[in-house]
C-alpha positions as a Markdown table, in Angstrom:
| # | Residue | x | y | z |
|---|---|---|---|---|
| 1 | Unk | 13.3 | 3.5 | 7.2 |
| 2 | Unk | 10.7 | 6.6 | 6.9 |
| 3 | Unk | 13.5 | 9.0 | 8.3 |
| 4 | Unk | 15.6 | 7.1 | 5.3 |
| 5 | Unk | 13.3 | 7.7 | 2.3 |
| 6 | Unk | 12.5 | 11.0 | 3.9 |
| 7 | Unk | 16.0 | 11.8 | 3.9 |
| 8 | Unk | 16.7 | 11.0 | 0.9 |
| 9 | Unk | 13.4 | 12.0 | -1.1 |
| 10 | Unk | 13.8 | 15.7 | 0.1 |
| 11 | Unk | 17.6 | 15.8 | -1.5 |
| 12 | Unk | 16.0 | 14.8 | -4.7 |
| 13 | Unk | 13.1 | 17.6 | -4.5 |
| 14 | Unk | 15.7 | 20.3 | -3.4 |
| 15 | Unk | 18.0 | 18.9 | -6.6 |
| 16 | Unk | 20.9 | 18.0 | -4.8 |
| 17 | Unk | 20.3 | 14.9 | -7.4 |
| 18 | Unk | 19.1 | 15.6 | -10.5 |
| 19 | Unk | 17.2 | 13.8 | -12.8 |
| 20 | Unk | 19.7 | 11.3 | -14.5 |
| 21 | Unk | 21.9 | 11.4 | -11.4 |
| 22 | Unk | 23.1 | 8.2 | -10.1 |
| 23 | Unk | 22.8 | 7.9 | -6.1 |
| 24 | Unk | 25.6 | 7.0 | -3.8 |
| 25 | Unk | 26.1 | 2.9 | -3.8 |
| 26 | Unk | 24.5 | 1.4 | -0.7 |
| 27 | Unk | 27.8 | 1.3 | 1.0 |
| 28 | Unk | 28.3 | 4.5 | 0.6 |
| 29 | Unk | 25.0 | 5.7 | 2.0 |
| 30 | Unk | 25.3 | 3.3 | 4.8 |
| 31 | Unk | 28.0 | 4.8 | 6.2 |
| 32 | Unk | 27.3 | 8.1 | 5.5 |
| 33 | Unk | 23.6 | 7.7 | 7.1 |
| 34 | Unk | 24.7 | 5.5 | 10.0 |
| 35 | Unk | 21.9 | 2.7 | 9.2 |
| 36 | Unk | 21.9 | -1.0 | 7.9 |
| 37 | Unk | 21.5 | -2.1 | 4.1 |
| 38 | Unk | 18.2 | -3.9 | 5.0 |
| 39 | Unk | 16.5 | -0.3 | 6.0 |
| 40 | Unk | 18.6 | 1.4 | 3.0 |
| 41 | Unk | 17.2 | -1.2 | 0.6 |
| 42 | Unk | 13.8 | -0.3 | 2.0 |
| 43 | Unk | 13.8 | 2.9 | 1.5 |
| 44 | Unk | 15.3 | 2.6 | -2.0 |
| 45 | Unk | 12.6 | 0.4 | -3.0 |
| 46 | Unk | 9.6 | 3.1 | -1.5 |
| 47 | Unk | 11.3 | 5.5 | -3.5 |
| 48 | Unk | 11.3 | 3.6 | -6.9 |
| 49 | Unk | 7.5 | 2.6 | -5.7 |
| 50 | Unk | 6.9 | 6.5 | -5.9 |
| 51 | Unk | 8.4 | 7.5 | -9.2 |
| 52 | Unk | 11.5 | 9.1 | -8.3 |
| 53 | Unk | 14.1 | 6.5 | -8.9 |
| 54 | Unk | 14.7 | 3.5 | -11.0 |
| 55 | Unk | 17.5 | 0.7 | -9.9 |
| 56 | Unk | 19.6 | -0.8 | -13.0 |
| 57 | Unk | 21.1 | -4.4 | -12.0 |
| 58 | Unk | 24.9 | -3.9 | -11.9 |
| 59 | Unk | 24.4 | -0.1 | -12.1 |
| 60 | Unk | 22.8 | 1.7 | -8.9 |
| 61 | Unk | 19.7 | 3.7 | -8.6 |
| 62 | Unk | 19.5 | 6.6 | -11.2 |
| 63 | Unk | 17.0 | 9.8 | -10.5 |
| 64 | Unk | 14.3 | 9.6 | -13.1 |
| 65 | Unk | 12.0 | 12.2 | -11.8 |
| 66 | Unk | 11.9 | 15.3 | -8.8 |
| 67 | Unk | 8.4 | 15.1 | -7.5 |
| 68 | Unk | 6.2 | 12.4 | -7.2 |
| 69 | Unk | 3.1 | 12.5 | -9.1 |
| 70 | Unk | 1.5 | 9.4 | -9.4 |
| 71 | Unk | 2.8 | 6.3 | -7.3 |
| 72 | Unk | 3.2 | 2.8 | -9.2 |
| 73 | Unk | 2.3 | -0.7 | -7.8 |
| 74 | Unk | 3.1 | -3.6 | -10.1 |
| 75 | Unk | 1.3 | -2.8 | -13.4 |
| 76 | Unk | -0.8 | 0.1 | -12.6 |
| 77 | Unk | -0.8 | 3.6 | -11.5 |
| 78 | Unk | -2.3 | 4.2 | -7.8 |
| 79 | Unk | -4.8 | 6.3 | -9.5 |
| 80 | Unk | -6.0 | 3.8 | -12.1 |
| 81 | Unk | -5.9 | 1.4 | -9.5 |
| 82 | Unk | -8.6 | 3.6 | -6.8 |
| 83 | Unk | -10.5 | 4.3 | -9.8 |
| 84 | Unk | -11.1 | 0.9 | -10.9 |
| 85 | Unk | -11.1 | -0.7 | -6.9 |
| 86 | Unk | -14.1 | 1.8 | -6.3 |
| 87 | Unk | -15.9 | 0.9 | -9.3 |
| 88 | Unk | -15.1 | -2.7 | -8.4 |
| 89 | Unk | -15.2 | -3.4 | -4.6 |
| 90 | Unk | -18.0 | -1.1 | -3.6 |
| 91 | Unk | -20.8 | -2.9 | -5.2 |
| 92 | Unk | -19.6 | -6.1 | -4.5 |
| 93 | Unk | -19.5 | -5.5 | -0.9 |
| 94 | Unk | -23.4 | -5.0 | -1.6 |
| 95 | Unk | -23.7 | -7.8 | -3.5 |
| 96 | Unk | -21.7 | -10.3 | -1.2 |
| 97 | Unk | -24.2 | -9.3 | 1.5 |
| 98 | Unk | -27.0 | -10.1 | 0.1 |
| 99 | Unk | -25.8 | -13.5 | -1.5 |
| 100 | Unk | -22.8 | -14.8 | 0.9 |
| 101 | Unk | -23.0 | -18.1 | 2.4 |
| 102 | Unk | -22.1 | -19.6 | 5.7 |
| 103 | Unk | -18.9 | -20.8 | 4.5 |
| 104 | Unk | -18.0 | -17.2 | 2.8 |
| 105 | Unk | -18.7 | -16.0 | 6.3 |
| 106 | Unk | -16.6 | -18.3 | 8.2 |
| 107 | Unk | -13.6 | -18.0 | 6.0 |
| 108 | Unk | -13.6 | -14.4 | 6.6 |
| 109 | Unk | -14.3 | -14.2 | 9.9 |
| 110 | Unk | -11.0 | -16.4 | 10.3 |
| 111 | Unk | -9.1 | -14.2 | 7.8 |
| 112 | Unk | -10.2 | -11.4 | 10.3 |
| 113 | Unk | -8.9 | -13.2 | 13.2 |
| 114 | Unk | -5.7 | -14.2 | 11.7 |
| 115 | Unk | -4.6 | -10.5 | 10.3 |
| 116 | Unk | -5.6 | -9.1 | 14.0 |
| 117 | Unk | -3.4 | -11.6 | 15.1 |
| 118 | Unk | -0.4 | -11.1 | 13.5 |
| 119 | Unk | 2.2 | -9.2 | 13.7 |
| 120 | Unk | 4.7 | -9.7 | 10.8 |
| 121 | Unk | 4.2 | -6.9 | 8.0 |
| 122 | Unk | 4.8 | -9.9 | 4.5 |
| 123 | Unk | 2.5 | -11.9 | 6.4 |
| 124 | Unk | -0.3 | -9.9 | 7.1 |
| 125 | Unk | -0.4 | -8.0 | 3.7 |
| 126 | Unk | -0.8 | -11.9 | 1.8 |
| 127 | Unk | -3.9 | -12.0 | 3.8 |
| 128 | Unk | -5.1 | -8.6 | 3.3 |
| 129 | Unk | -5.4 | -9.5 | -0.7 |
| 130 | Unk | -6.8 | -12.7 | 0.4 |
| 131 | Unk | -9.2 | -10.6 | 2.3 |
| 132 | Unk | -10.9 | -8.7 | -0.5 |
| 133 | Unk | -10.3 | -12.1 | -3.0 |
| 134 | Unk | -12.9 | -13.5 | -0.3 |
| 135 | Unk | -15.4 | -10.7 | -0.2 |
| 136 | Unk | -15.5 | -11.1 | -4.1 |
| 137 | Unk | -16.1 | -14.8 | -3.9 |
| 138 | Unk | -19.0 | -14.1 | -1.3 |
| 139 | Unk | -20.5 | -12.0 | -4.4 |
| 140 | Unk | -21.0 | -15.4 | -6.3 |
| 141 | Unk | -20.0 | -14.0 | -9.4 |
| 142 | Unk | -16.8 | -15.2 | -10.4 |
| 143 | Unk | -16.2 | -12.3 | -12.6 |
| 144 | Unk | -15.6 | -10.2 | -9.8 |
| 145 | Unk | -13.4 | -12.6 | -9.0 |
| 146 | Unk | -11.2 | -12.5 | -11.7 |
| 147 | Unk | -10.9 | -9.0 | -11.9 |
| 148 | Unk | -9.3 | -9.0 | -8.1 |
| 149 | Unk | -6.9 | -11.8 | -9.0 |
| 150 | Unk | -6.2 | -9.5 | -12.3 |
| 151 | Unk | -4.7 | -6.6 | -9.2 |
| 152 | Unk | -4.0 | -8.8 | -6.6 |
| 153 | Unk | -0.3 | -8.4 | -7.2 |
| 154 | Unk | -1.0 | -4.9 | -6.7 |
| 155 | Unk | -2.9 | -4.9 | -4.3 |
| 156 | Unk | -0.2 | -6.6 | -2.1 |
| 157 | Unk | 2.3 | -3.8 | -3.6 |
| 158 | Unk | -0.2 | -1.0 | -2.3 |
| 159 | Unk | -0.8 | -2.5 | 0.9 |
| 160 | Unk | 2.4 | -3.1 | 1.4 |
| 161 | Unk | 3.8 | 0.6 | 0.6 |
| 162 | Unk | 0.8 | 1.8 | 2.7 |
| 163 | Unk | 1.6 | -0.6 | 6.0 |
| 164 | Unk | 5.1 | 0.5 | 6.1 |
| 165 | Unk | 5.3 | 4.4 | 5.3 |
| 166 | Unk | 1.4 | 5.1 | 6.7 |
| 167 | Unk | 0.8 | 2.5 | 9.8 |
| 168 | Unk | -2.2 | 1.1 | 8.5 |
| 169 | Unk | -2.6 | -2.4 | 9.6 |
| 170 | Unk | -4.7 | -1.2 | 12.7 |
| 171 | Unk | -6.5 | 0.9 | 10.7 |
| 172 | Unk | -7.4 | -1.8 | 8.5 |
| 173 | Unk | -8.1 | -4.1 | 10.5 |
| 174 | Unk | -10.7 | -2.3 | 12.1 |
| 175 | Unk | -12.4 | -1.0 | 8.5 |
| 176 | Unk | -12.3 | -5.2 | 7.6 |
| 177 | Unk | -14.1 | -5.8 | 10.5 |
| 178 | Unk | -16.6 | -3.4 | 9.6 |
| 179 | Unk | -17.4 | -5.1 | 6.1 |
| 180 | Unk | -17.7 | -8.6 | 7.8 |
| 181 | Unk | -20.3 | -7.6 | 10.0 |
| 182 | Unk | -22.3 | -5.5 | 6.9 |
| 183 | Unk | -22.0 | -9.0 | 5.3 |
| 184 | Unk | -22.8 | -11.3 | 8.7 |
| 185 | Unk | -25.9 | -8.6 | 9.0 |
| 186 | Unk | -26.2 | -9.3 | 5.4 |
| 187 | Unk | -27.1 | -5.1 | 4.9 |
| 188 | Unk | -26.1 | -4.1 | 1.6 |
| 189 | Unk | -26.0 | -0.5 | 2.2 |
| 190 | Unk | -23.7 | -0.9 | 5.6 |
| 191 | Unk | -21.4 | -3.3 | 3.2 |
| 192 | Unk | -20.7 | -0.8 | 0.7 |
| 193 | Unk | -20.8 | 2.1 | 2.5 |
| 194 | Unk | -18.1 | -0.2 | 4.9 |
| 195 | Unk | -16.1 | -0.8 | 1.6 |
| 196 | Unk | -16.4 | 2.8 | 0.7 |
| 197 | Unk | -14.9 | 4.4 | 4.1 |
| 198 | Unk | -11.8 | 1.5 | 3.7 |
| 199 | Unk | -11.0 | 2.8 | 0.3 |
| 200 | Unk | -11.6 | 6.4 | 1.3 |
| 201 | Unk | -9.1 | 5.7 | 4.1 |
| 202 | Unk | -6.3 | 4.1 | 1.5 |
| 203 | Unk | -6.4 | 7.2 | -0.6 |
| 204 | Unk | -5.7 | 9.5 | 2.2 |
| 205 | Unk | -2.9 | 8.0 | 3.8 |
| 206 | Unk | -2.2 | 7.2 | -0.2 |
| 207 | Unk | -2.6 | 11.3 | -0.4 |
| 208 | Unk | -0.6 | 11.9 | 3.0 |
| 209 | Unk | 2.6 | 10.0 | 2.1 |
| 210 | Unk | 2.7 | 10.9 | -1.4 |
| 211 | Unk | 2.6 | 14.7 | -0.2 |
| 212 | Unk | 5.8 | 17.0 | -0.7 |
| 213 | Unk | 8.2 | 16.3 | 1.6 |
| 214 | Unk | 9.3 | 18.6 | 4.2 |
| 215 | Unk | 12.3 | 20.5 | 4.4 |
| 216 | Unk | 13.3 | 21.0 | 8.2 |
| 217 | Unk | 16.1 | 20.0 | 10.4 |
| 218 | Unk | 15.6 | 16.4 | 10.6 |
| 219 | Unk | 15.4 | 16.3 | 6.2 |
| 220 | Unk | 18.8 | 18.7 | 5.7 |
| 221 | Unk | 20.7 | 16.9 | 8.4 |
| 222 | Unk | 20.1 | 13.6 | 8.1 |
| 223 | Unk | 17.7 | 11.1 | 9.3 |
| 224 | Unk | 17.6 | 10.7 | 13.3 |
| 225 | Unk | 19.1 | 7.8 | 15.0 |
């Protein structure tokens, strides 16, 4: 699939389609690119997810833009959405471990254990929101809960987008373990500098995907088998 959107993001940025173009139908791509409509529809959905492309029922995909600026998840820009998870999720972590309970720590510690465990990409990114719904919870301020369930829809987008173009369920995994032991050591500063490295981490892989695309052998050829 990254070969795919790669592919197909670099004929945009080298104008083969224009903005107002329509793209190939899916059948038509499919046998031109040798892959499967599941992969196709994958890619055609991370490009739509970036701003380049929007898909009319009945119609196809049309080009709506040449570069990507400013990727969308859900309602919000990823931008607005850092901004806002920094302001947000940062001092919560601080406050969650200083006030969690026994039972905020033992529903994340399984959480933690379930997402290490699995394997399946829809599965683990329901529990990654459920993940920072539960650190907010810990913060006993069900304000701070409401604000998460407000993104949570794009959350799951982001993480989502981020797990399948930038590999970053280990990743994660490992920067979610960190918070849970700030919060099981009940340190405030190790909690939100914890929560401050895992959002540092989603804006550069964010930052990394998002980044021009190439223009080499594998981009003007086709993607590899």
């Amino acid at each position: 699939m990254e070969a795919v959107l790669a592919h197909l993001r670099s004929a945009i940025e080298r104008g083969e389609y224009a903005i107002g173009d329509k793209l190939p139908s899916e059948a038509e791509l499919c046998r031109t690119l040798e892959i499967s409509r599941p992969v196709l529809r994958e890619a055609l959905r991370a490009l739509q997810t970036m701003g380049l492309t929007v898909s009319k029922t009945g119609k196809g995909t049309f080009v709506v833009a040449n570069a990507v600026e400013d990727p969308t998840f859900g309602d919000y820009a990823a931008s607005d959405l850092l901004e806002v998870r920094r302001h947000v999720e940062i001092p919560v972590a601080g406050y969650a471990a200083l006030r969690r309970t026994p039972e905020n720590l033992d529903h994340l510690a399984h959480l933690l254990d379930r997402m290490e465990r699995e394997t399946d990409t829809t599965a683990w990114v329901a529990m990654d929101t459920l993940f920072h719904l539960a650190v907010a919870e810990a913060a006993q301020n069900p304000v701070f809960r409401r604000v998460i369930e407000e993104i949570r829809d794009a959350l799951a987008r982001q993480s989502a987008f981020l797990n399948e173009l930038g590999g970053r369920r280990e990743q994660s995994n490992r920067e979610h373990r960190a918070i849970v032991e700030a919060l099981i050591d009940g340190s405030e500063l190790d909690a939100t500098d914890a929560m401050a490295h895992h959002l540092d981490r989603v804006e550069t892989t964010l930052t990394d995907i998002v980044r021009p695309a190439r223009t080499d052998s594998t981009t003007e050829g086709g993607p590899e088998a």
